[in-house]
C-alpha positions in Angstrom: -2.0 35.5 -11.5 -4.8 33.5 -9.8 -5.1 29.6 -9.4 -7.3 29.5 -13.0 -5.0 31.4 -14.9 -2.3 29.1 -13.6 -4.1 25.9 -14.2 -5.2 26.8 -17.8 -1.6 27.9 -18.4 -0.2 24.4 -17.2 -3.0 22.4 -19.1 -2.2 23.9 -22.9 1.9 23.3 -21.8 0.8 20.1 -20.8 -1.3 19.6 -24.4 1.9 20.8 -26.5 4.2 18.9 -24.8 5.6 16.1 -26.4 8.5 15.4 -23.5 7.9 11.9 -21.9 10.6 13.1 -19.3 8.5 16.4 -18.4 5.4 14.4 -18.2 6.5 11.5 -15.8 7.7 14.1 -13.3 4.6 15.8 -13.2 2.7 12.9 -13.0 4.9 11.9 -10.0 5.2 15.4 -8.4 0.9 14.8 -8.6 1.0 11.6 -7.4 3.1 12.5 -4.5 1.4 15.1 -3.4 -1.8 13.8 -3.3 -0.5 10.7 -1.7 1.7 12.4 0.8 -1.1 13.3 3.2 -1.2 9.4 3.7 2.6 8.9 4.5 3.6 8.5 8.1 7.3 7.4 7.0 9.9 6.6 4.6 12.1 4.2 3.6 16.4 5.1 4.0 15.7 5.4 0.0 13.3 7.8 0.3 9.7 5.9 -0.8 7.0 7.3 1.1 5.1 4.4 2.7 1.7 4.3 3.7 0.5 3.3 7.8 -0.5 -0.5 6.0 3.2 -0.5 4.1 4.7 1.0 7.4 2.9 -1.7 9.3 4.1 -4.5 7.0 7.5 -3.4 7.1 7.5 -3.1 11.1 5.7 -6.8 11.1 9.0 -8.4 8.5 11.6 -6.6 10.7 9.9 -8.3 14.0 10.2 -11.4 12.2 13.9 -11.2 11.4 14.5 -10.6 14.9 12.6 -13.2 16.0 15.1 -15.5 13.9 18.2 -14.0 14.8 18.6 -12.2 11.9 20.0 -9.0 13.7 23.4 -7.6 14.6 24.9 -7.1 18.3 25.9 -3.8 18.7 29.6 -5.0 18.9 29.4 -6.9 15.9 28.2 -3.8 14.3 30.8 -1.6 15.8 33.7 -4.3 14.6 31.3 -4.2 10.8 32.2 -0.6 11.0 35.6 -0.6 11.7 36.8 -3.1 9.2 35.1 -0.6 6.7 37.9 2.1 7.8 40.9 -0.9 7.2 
């Protein structure tokens, strides 16, 4: 089946489809893809985030260290370890 066939295929689906479920995933699956030649990282919950958004987020964490806002190593480690009590 060429790329035409399976275009014209996925449009009637598409057409006759009356899923709201079906349709948001597709939307995102498009969305994605054309968006993930942009990304350059992600967040630990997954978003993809653009070099500006990557930026910005590398700019706020900076700033949190700047005020202290940061654990030691060892106050990690003890974090950590109380977890396992």
């Amino acid at each position: 089946m060429d790329i035409q066939t399976t275009k014209i295929e996925l449009a009637k689906q598409l057409l006759n489809t009356d899923n709201e479920a079906i349709l948001k995933k597709i939307k995102d699956i498009l969305i994605n893809s054309s968006e993930q030649n942009n990304v350059v990282a992600y967040t630990i919950d997954g978003k993809s985030l653009s070099a500006e958004e990557f930026q910005s987020e590398l700019y706020l964490a900076e700033k949190e260290a700047e005020n202290g806002n940061y654990l030691t190593s060892q106050e990690l480690d003890n974090e950590i370890a109380s977890w396992n009590k």
